[in-house]
DRENTI-536956 format. One line per 5 residues: number of its first residue (from 0); their letters; for each residue x, y, z of C-alpha. Coordinates in Angstrom, 2 decimals, padded with zeros to 5 digits, always signed. Layout:
<recs>
NUM> a> X:Y:Z  ...
</recs>
This chain:
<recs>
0> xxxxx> -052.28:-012.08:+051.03  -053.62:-010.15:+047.92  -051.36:-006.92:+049.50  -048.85:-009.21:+049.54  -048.85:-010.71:+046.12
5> xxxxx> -049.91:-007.37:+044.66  -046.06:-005.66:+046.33  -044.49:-008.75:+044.91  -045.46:-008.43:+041.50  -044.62:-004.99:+041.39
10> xxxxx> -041.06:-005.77:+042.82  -041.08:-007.93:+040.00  -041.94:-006.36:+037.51  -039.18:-002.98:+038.36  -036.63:-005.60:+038.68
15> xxxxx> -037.66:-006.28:+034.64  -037.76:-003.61:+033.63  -034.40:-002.26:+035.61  -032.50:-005.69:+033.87  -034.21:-004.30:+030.59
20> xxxxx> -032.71:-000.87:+030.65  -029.63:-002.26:+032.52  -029.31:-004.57:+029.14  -029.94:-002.05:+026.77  -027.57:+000.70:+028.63
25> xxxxx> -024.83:-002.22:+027.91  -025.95:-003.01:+024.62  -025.73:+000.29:+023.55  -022.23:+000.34:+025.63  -021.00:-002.50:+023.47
30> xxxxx> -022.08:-001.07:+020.53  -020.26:+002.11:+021.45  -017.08:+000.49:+021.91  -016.90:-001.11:+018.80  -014.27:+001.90:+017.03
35> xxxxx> -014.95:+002.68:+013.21  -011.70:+002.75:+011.12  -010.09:+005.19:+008.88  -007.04:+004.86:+006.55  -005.11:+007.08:+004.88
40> xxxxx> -001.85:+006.08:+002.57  -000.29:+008.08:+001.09  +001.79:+006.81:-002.47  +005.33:+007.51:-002.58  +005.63:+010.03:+000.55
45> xxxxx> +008.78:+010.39:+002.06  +009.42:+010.60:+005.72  +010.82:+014.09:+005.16  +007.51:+015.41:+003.56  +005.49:+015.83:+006.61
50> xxxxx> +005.47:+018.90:+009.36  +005.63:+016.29:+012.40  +008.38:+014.49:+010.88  +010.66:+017.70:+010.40  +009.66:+019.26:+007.51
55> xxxxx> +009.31:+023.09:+007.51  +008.91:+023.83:+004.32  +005.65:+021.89:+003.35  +002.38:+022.16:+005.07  +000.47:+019.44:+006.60
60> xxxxx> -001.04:+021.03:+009.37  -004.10:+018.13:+009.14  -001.45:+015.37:+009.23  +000.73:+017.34:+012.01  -002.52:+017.46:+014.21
65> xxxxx> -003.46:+013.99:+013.96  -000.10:+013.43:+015.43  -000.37:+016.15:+018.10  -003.91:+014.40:+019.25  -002.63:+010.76:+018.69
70> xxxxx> +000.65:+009.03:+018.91  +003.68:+009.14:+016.25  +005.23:+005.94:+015.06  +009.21:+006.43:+014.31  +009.94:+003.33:+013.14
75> xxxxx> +007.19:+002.02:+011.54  +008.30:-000.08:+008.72  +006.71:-000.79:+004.76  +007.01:-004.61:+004.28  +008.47:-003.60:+000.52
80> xxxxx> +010.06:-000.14:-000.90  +007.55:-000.99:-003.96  +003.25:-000.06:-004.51  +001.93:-003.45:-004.96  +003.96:-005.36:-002.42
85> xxxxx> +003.63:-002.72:+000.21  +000.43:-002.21:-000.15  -000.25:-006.18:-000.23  +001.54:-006.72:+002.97  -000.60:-003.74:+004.78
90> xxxxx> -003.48:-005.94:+003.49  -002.46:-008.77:+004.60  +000.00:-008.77:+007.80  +002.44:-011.25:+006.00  +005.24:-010.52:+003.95
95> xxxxx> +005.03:-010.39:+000.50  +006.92:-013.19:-000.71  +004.60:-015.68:+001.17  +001.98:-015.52:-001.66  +004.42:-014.38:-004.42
100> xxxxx> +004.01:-010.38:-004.83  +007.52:-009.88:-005.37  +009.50:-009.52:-008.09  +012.90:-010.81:-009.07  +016.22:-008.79:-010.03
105> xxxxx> +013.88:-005.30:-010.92  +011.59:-004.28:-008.01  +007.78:-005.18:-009.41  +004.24:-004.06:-009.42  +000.97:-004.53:-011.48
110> xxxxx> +001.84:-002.44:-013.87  -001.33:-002.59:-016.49  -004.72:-003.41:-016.20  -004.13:-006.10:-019.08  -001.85:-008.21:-016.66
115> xxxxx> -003.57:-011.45:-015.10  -000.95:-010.47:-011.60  -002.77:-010.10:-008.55  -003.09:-010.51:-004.83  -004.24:-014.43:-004.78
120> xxxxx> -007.64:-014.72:-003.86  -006.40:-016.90:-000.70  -005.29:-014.31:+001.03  -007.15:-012.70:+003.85  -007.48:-009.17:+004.11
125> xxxxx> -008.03:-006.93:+007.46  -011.29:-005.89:+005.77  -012.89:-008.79:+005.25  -011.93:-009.60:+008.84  -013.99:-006.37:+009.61
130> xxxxx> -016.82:-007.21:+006.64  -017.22:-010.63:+008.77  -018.01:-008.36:+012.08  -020.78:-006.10:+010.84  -018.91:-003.71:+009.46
135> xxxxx> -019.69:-001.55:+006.31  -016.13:-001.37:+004.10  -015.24:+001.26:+001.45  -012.00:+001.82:-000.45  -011.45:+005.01:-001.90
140> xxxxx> -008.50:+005.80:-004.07  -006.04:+003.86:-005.18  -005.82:-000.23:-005.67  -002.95:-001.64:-007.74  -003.31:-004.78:-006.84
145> xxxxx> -004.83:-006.40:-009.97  -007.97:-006.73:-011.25  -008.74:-009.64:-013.79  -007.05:-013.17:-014.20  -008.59:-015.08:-017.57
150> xxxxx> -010.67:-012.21:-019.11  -011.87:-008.74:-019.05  -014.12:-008.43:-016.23  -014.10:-011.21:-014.18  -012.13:-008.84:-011.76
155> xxxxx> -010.93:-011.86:-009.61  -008.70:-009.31:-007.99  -011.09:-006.68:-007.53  -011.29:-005.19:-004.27  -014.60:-006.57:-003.73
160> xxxxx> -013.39:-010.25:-003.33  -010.92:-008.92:-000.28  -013.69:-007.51:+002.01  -014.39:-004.37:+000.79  -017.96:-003.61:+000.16
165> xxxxx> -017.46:-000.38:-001.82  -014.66:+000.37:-004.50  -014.62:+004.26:-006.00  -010.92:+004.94:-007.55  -007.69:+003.73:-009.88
170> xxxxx> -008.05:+000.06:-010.74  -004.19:+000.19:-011.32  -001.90:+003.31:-010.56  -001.53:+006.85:-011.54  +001.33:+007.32:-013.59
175> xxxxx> +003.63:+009.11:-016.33  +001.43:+007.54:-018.66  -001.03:+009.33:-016.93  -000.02:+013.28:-017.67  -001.15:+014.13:-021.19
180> xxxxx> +001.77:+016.50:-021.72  +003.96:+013.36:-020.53  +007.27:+013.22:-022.51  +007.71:+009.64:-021.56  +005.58:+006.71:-020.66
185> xxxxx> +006.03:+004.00:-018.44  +005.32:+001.73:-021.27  +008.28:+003.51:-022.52  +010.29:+001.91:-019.70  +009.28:-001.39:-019.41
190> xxxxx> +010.33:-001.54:-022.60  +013.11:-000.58:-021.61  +013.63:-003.18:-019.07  +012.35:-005.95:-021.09  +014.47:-005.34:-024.20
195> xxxxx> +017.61:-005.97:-022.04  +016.28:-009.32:-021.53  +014.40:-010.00:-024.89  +014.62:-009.13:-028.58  +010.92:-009.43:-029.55
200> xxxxx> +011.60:-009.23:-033.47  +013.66:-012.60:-032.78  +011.07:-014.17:-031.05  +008.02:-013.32:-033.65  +010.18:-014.64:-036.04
205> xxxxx> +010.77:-017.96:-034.91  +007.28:-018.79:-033.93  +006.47:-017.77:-037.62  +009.11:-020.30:-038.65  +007.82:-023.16:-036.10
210> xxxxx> +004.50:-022.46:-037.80  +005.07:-022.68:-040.97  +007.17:-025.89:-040.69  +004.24:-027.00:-039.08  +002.11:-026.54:-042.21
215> xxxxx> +004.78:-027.77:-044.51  +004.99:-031.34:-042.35  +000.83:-030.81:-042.84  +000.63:-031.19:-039.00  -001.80:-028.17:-038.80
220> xxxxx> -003.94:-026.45:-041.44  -003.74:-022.68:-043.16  -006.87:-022.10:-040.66  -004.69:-022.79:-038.09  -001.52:-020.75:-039.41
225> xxxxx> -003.70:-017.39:-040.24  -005.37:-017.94:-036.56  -002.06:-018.20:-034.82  +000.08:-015.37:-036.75  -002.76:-012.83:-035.74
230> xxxxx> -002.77:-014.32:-032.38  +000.74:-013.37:-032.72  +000.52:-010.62:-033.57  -001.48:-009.20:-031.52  +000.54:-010.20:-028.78
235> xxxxx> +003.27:-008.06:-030.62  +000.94:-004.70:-031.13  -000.33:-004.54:-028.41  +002.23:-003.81:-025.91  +003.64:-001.51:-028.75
240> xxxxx> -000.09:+000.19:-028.50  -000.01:+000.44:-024.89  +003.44:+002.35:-025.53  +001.71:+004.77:-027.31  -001.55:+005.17:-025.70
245> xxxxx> -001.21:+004.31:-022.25  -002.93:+006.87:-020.44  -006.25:+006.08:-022.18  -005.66:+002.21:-021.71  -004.05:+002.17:-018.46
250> xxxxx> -005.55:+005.39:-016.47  -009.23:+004.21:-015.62  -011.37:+005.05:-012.46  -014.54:+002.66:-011.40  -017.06:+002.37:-009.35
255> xxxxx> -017.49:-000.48:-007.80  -017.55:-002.81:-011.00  -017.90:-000.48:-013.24  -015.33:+002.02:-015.61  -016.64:+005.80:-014.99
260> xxxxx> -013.60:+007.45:-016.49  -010.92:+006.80:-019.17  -008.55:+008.04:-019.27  -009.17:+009.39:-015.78  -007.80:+013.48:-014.72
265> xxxxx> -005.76:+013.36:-012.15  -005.99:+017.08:-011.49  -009.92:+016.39:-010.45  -009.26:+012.56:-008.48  -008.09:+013.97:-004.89
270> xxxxx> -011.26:+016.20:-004.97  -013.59:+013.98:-006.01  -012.50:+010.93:-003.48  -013.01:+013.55:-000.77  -016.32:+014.05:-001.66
275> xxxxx> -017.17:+010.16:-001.68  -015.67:+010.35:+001.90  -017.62:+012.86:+003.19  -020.92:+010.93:+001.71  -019.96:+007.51:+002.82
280> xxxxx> -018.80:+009.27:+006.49  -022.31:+010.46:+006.53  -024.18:+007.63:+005.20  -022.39:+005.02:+008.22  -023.78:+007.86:+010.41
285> xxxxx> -027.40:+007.40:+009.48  -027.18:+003.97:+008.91  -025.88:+003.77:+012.68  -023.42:+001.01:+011.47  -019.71:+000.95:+012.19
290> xxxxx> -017.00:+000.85:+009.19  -013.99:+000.45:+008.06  -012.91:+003.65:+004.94  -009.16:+003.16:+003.31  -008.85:+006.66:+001.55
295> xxxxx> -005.40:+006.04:-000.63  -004.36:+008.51:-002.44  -002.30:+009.13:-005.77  -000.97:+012.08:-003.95  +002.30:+012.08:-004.43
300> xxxxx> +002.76:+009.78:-007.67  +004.43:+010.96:-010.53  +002.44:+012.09:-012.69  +001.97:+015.12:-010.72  -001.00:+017.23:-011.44
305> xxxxx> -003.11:+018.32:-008.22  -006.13:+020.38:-008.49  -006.11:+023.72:-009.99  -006.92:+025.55:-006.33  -003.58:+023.94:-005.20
310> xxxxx> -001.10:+024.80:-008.10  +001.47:+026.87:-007.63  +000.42:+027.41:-003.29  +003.75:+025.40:-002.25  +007.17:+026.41:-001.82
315> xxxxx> +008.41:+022.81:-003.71  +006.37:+023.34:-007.00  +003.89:+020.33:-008.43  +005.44:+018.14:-005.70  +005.39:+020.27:-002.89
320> xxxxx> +001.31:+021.60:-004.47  +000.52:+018.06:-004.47  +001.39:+017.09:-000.88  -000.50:+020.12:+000.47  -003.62:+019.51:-001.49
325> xxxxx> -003.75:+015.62:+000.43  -003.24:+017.58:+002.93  -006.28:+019.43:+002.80  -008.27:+016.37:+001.43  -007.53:+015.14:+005.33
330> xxxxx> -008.64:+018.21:+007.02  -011.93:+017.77:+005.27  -012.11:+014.17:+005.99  -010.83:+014.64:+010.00  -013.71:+017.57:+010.24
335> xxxxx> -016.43:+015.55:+008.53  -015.54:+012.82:+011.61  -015.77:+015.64:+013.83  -019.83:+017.09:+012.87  -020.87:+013.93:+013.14
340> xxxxx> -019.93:+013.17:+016.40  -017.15:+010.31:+015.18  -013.88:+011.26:+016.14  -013.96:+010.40:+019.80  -014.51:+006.73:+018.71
345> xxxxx> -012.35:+006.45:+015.23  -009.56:+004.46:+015.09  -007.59:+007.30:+012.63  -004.16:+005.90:+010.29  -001.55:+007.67:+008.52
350> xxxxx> +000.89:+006.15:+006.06  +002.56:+006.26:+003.11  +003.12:+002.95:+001.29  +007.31:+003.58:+000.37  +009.55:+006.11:+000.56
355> xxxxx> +009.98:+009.04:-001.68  +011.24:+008.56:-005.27  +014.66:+010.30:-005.10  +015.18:+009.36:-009.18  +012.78:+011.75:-010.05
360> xxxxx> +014.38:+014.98:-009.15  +012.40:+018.00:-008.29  +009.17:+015.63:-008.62  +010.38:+013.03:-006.16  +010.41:+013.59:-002.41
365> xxxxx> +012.43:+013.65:+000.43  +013.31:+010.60:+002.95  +014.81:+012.87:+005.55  +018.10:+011.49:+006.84  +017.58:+008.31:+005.96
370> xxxxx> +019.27:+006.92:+002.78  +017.68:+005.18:-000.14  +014.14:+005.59:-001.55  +011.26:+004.42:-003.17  +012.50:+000.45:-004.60
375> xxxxx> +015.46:+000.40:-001.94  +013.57:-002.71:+000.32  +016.54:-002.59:+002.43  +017.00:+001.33:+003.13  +015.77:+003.10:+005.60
380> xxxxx> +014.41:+005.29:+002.72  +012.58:+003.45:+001.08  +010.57:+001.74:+004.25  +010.67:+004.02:+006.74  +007.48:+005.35:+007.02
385> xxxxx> +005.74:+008.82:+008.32  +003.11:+007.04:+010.28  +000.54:+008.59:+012.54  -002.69:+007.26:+014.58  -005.37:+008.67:+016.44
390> xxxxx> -007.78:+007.42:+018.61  -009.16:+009.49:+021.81  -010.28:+006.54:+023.46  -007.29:+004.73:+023.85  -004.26:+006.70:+022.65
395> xxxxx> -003.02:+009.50:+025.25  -002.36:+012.71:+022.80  +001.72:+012.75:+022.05  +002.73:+009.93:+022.13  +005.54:+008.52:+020.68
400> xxxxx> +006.40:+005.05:+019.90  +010.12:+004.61:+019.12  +010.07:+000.76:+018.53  +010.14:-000.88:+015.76  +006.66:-001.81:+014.26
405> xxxxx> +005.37:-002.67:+010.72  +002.34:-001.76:+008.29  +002.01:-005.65:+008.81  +000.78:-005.14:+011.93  -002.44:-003.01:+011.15
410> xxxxx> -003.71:-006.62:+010.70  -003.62:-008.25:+014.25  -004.07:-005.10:+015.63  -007.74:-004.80:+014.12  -008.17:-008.47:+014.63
415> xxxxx> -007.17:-007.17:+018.82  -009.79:-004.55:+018.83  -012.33:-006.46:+017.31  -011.53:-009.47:+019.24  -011.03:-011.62:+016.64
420> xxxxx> -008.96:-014.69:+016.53  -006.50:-014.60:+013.95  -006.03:-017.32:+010.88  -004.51:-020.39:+012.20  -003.84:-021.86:+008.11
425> xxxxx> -001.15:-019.52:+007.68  +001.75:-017.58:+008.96  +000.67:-014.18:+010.29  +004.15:-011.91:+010.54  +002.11:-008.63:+011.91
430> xxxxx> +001.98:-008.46:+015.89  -000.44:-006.53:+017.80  +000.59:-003.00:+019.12  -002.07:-001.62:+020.64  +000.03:-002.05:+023.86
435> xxxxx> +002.44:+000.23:+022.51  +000.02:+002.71:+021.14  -001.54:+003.09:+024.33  +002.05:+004.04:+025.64  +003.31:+000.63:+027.06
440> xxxxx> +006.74:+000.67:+027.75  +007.76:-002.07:+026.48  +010.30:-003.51:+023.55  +009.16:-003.99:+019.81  +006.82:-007.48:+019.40
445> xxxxx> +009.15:-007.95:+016.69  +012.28:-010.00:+017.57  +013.39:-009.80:+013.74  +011.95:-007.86:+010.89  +013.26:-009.18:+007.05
450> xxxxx> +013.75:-006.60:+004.71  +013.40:-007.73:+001.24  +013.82:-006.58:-002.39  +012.27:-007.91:-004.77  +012.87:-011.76:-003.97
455> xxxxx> +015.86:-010.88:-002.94  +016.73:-010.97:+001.03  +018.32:-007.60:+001.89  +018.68:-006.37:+004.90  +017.77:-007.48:+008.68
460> xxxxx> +016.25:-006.08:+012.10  +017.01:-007.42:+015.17  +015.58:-006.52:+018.67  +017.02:-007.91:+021.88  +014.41:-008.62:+024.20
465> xxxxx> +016.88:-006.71:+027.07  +018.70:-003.39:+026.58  +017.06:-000.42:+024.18  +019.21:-001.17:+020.83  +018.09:-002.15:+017.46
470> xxxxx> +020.50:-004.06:+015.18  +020.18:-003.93:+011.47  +022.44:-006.33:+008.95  +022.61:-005.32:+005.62  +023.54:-008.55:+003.71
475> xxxxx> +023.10:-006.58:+000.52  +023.92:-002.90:-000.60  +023.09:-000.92:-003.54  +025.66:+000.80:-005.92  +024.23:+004.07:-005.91
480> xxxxx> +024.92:+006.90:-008.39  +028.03:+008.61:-006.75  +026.97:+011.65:-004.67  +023.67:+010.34:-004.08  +021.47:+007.44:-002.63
485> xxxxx> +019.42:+006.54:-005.73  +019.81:+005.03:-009.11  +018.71:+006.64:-011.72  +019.77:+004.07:-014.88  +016.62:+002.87:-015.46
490> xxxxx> +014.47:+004.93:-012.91  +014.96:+002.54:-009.54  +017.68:+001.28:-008.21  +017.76:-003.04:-008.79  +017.66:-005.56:-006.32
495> xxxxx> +020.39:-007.55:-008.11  +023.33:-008.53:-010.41  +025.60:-005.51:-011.17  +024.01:-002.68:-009.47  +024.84:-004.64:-005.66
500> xxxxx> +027.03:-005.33:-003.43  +026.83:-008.64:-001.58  +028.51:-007.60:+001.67  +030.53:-010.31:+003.29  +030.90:-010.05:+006.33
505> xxxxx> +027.64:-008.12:+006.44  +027.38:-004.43:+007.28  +025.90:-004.27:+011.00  +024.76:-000.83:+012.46  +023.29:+000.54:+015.55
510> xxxxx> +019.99:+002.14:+014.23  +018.73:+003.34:+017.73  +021.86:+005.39:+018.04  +022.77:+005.92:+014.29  +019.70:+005.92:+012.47
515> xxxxx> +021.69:+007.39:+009.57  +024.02:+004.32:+009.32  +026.72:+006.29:+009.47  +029.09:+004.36:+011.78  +028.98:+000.27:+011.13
520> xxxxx> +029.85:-002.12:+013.65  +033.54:-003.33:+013.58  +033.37:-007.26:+012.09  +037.08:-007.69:+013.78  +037.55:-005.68:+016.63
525> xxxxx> +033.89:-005.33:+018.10  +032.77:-008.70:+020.18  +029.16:-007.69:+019.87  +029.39:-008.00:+016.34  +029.52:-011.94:+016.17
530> xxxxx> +027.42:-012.39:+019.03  +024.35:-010.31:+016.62  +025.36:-011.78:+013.41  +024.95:-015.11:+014.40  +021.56:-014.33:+016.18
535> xxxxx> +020.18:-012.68:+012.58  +021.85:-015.81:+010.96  +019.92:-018.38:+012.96  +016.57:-015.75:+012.36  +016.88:-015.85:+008.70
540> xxxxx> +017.08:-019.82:+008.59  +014.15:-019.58:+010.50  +012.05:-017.53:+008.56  +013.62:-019.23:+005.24  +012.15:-022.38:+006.44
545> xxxxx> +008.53:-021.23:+007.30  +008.14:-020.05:+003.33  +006.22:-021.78:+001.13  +006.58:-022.82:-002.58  +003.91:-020.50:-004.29
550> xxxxx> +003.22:-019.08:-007.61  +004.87:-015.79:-008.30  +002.82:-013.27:-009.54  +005.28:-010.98:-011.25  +007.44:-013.84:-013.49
555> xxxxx> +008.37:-011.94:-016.44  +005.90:-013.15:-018.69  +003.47:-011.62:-016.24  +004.99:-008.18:-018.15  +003.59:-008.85:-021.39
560> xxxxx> +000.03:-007.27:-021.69  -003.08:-009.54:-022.46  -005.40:-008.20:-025.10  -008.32:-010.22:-024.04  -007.75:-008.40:-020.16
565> xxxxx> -008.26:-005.07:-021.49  -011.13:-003.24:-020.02  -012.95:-000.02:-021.90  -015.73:+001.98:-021.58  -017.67:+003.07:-024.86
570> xxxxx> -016.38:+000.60:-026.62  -014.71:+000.58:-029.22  -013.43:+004.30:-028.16  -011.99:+003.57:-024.74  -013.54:+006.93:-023.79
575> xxxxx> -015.28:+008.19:-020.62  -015.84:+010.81:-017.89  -017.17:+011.51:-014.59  -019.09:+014.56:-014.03  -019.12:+015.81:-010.52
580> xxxxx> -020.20:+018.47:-009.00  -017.31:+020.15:-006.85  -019.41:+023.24:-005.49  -020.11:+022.20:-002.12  -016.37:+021.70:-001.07
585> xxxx> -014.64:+024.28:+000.07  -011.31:+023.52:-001.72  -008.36:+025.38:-001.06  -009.54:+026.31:+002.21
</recs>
């Protein structure tokens, strides 16, 4: 009996400690497959920048080999042509005009730190969808979604209240402002814009008049007139101020919270964000924790100044410098991933956030053979994006994805992998492709994309369920300059009035078989022409339906700077830098 009992305890106690190890073999399993995330978007890239997308002129060997291990997205598709509303909609998986990041007859950013516009706070973020599973969150680089609402420093649209635990980078945008050898400003050409629509001396003067009636009728007191003509005032200075000395008001890097440089160098940034990646890359690593590290780049944003290792290497001067220099910023990033043991289980993403600025000349880049650029929402230029992911796990090296898929859909995608259920509050217009990334053959999850400028309806996809065509409607075209596809009056092309063309009937084109849009559909001799048009038609009353009144964040008040939203370091002097120590990266190399 004792031999007995004495086997059976021992039975017992290997079958414990077998279910032990079993459970912490799975554990470990599960905590294995949980991927870590890197993103890198690029700012004003054009699809004909990059090696795997047919350049051969520029080198991006780092990109090209992300694609070569990964899979290449040909269609993938910026939600706007625009920085803030692109990069929003990444964010976000909904189109911009849901929450009112759009702008009206001028396509519309943040374009100041002293502007109260913003992603609304009731948005959720891909992030903060990772944040709420464990995950440690950085973004490096480049924000431009706003910062503070009533004053300086409550940073109600700081990246910290969207999910991400660490902030190291541009608050706003680099810029022309930006370049201290900069001719013009962009304050320069806002003002431009806005005295088209206002005469400011006119307006000054009749608030000075309401005033002063005001006194005479002895409905206010001189207290109250000398407080509200400097209030006045100031509103009338200070734009004229940030005019003059926007690149120390407007070109600021923090840290988390805090402003480290201003007026930031731009020739120094791309370095120094590499840096913070390798650190935070190796911090997650000791920490054992997974994460989720946006690196977004200035690279290739007018102004164009890369570091001083880089100047003059390319074959397409500061441009051409400044592409290769990201370039190398990713090599160092990819290689970090790869010493400590990451890259088999990193989810890797290349973007850019629009296309290429084609306005700009020699300092604007190159949208391959697809018309339009940068502020074109309805050209295949200005959202057709060079778009990369890697991810040895799941994604078969070369493989190409020829559907139709959107930054939008970085969201669910995430939310698949980290099997989390989406938010049921709102309309989510991203759609999960892992399928397709993992080399399903299978049409786009998009039946309809909308393709929006400003406020302004645009353009339209649509993809059949049966057959292997992609229809796109262009309701609206742009009058371009003649012999090109851009607009250069007043530096991007509008979204309306003069500068369109309301097409009626619409322009419908085949752009699985003509990407270029070359050869439209015949409205009155083509049957298949009425049978799509009225399929988009239905669509768009659809998706016109499901929107929301909301408050729009770029009105055109929203353009006048707020004193009292001004950041600065050192105050009064608005002056700071960063000191960093370069030496261990091997730049250049």
């Amino acid at each position: 009996m004792y031999y007995t009992n004495t086997r059976t305890h021992a039975f017992i106690m290997a079958r414990l400690v077998w279910f032990a190890f079993l459970s912490a073999i799975l554990t470990l399993s599960r905590g294995n497959d949980r991927p870590n995330f890197v993103f890198f978007v690029a700012d004003d890239l054009g699809i004909g920048d990059v090696g795997c997308f047919g350049n051969d002129t520029i080198r991006t060997p780092n990109i090209d080999n992300i694609a070569v291990k990964g899979a290449k997205l040909t269609q993938h598709l910026a939600a706007a042509a625009v920085c803030t509303p692109s990069r929003a909609a990444f964010l976000t998986g909904r189109y911009p005009i849901r929450y009112g990041m759009v702008g009206m007859d001028q396509p519309a950013t943040c374009i100041h730190m002293s502007e109260p516009s913003g992603l609304p706070r009731s948005e959720v973020t891909f992030p903060q969808l990772a944040k709420d599973h464990g995950y440690r969150t950085a973004l490096l680089g480049k924000w431009h979604l706003g910062l503070n609402c009533a004053w300086a420093g409550d940073h109600c649209h700081h990246p910290s209240k969207f999910g991400f635990d660490y902030f190291y980078g541009l608050p706003v945008s680099n810029a022309l402002d930006c370049d201290p050898d900069a001719k013009e400003t962009i304050g320069q050409r806002v003002a431009q814009i806005l005295s088209q629509r206002l005469r400011l001396v006119e307006i000054s003067t009749s608030i000075f008049v309401v005033i002063l009636a005001l006194k005479y009728l002895k409905y206010i007191q001189w207290k109250t007139v000398i407080l509200f003509s400097v209030f006045a005032s100031s509103l009338l200075a200070y734009p004229h101020l940030r005019q003059i000395g926007g690149r120390r008001l407007n070109c600021v890097m923090m840290r988390d919270d805090d402003i480290i440089e201003m007026p930031f160098n731009i020739s120094t940034i791309t370095p120094r964000m590499t840096l913070e990646a390798i650190k935070y890359l190796e911090e997650s690593k000791t920490a054992n924790e997974p994460f989720l590290l946006e690196v977004s780049y200035w690279n290739v944003h007018t102004a164009l100044l890369p570091y001083k290792e880089f100047r003059g290497k390319s074959r397409h001067g500061p441009y051409g410098d400044s592409v290769e220099e990201m370039d190398w910023s990713i090599g160092v990033v990819m290689a970090t991933l790869e010493r400590l043991g990451l890259t088999d289980n990193t989810f890797v993403y290349f973007t850019s956030d629009n296309g290429g600025h084609i306005e700009t000349g020699d300092e604007g880049g190159s949208n391959g053979i697809y018309k339009g650029g940068k502020g074109q929402g309805g050209s295949e230029g200005g959202i057709r994006m060079p778009t990369i992911v890697q991810w040895p796990r799941k994604i078969k090296p070369g493989t190409v994805v020829t559907e139709t898929t959107s930054q939008m859909d970085i969201f669910p995608t995430v939310a698949d992998i980290l099997k989390a259920p989406l938010p049921q509050d709102r309309v989510m217009d991203g759609r999960n492709i892992l399928p397709l990334l993992g080399g399903a053959k299978q049409p786009s999850p998009h039946d309809f994309m909308f393709h929006y400028c400003g406020e302004y309806l645009h353009a339209v996809r649509y993809r059949p369920r049966d057959g292997n065509v992609t229809w796109k409607a262009h309701f609206v075209s742009y009058n371009w300059d003649p012999g090109t596809t851009g607009c250069s009056t007043l530096f991007l092309c509008r979204c309306a009035g003069q500068e369109v063309t309301h097409n009626d009937p619409p322009l419908l084109y085949d752009v699985t078989n003509d990407p270029v849009e070359d050869r439209p559909i015949s409205a009155s001799s083509d049957p298949t022409y009425s049978v799509v048009i009225e399929a988009i038609k239905r669509a768009v009353g659809d998706h016109v339906d499901s929107l929301t009144d909301v408050e729009k964040q770029f009105g055109l008040s929203n353009f006048f700077s707020r004193p009292w939203l001004q950041e600065c370091c050192n105050f009064p002097f608005c002056d700071c830098q960063e000191n960093v120590d370069l030496s261990s990266l091997q730049i250049g190399g």
